[in-house]
C-alpha positions as semicolon CSV with decimal commas, in nm:
position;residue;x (nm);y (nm);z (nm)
1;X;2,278;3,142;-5,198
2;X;2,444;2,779;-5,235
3;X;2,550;2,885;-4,846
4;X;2,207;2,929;-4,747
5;X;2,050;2,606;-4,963
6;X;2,354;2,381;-4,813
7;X;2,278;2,484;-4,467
8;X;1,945;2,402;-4,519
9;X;1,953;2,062;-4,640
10;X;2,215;2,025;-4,348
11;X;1,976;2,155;-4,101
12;X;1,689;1,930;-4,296
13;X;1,869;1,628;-4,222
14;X;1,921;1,673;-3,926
15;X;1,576;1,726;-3,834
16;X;1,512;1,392;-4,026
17;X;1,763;1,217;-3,808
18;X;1,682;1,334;-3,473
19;X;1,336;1,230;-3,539
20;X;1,437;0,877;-3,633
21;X;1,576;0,835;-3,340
22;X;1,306;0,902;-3,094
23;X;1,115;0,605;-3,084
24;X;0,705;0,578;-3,111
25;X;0,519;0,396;-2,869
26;X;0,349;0,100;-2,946
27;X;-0,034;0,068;-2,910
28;X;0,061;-0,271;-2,621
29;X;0,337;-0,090;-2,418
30;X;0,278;0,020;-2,099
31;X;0,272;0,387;-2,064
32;X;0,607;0,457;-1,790
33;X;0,501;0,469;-1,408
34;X;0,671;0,789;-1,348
35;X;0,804;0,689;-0,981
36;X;0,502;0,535;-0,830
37;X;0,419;0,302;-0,619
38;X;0,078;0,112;-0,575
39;X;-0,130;-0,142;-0,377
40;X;-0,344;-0,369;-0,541
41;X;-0,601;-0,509;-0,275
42;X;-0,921;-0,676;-0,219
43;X;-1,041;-0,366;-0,047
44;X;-0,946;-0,103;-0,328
45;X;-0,602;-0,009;-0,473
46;X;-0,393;0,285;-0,368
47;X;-0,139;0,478;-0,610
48;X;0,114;0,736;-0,461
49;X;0,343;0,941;-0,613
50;X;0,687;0,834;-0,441
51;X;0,834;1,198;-0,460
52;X;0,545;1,280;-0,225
53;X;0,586;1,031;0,024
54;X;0,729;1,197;0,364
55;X;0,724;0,912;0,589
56;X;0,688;0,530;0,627
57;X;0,611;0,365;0,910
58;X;0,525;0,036;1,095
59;X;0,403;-0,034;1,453
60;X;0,146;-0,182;1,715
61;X;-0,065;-0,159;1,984
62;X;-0,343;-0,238;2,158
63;X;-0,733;-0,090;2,101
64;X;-0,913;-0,129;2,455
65;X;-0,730;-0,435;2,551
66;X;-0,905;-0,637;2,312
67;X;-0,762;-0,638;2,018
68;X;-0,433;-0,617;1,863
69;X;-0,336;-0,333;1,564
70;X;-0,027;-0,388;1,345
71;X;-0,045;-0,074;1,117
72;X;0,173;0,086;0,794
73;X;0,114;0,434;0,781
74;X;0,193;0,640;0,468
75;X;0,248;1,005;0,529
76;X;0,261;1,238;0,169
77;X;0,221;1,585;0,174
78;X;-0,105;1,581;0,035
79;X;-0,430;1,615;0,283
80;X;-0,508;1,212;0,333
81;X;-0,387;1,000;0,528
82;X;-0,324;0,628;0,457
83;X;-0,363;0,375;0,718
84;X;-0,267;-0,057;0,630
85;X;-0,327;-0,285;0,907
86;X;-0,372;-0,639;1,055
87;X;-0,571;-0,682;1,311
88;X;-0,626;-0,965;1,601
89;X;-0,754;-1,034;1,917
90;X;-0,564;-0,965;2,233
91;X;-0,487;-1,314;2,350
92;X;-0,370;-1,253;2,729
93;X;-0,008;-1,423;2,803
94;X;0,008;-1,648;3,157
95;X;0,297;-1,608;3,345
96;X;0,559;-1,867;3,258
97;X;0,304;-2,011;3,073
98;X;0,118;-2,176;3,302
99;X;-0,253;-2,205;3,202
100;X;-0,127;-2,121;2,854
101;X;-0,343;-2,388;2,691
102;X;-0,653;-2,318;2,862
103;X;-0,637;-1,913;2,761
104;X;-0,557;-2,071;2,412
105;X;-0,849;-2,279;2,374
106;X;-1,105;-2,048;2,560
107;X;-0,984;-1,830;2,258
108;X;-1,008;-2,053;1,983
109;X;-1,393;-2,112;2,111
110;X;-1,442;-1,780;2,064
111;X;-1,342;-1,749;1,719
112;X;-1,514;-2,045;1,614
113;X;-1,856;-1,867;1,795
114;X;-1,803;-1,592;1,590
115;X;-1,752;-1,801;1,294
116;X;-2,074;-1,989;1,328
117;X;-2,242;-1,626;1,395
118;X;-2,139;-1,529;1,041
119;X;-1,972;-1,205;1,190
120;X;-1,641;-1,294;1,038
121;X;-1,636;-1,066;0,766
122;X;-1,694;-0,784;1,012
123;X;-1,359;-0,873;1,189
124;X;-1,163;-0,911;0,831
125;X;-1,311;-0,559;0,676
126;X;-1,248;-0,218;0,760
127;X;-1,523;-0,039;1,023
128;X;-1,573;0,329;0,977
129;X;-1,838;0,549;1,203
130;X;-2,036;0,808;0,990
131;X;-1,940;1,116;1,003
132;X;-1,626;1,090;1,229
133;X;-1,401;0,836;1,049
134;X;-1,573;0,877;0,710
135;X;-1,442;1,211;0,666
136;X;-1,138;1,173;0,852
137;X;-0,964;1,260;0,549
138;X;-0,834;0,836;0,597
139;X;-0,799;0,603;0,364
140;X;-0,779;0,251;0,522
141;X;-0,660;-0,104;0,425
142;X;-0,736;-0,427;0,621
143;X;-0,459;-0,710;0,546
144;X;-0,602;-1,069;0,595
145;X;-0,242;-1,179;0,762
146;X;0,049;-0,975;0,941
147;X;0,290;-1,142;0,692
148;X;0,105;-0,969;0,417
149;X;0,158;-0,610;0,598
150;X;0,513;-0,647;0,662
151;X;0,549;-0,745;0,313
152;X;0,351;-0,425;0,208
153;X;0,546;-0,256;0,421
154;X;0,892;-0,363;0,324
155;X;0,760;-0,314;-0,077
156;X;0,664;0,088;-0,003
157;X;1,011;0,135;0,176
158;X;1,184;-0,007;-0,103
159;X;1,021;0,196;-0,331
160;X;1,022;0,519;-0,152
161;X;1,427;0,476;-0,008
162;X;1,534;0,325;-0,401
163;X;1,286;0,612;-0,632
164;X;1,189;0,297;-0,788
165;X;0,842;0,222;-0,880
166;X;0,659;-0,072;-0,771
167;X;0,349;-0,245;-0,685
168;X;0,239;-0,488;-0,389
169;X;0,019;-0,754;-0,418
170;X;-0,057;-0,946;-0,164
């Protein structure tokens, strides 16, 4: 019997202990971000598990000659697809440069015509076409500057390469 009550009290103590030692959360921490890693932007914020994440990847090209797309893709294994991007006009190169500044300015002209025209926000927002790219199973981020996408895109692959959480904002 005094076997039985010591190992009790041992065992009760040790109960007491272990559960002194795990600490409580306070009501102002932050609850942990269990490996994720998210984009706060004007457009919307995404959040994405990093242990899902299959791919990363940056590149460009050109949409009808007229405009130029840098793009951040995010592949997960999940269904949607993520799509970041920059995009600008296609301003032609002259040989050798030659005629340069006159290409230059003709485009500059432009941009201030559509500026006047109040069709800026057009150019700076992302364009969808109901029902094709609405339920394209896409979700897609315009950048205001290509600095801000390679930023965004050197932040995910730093997450994603490290298993570190972390957030962009631009």
């Amino acid at each position: 019997m005094k076997k039985t009550l010591f190992c009790l009290i041992v065992l009760g103590c040790s109960l007491v202990a272990a559960m002194a030692q795990v600490p409580t959360p306070t009501p102002d921490s932050e609850p942990p971000r269990r490996g994720v890693w998210r984009a706060e932007l004007p457009g919307g914020t995404y959040i994405v598990m990093l242990s899902s994440i299959t791919s990363v990847s940056i590149h460009e090209y050109l949409v009808d000659g007229a405009a130029r797309v840098t793009e951040v893709n995010i592949s997960t294994m999940g269904s949607e697809a993520v799509r970041f991007y920059y995009l600008e006009p296609n301003v032609p190169q002259t040989p050798n440069g030659i005629g340069q500044s006159a290409v230059n300015l003709v485009q500059e002209k432009a941009e201030a015509g559509v500026a006047r025209a109040g069709a800026t926000d057009v150019w700076q927002k992302v364009v969808k076409n109901y029902p094709t790219t609405t339920h394209a199973h896409t979700v897609e981020y315009r950048l205001v500057t290509k600095d801000s996408l390679k930023k965004l895109f050197d932040s995910v692959e730093n997450a994603w390469l490290n298993r570190k959480a972390g957030t962009f904002k631009p």
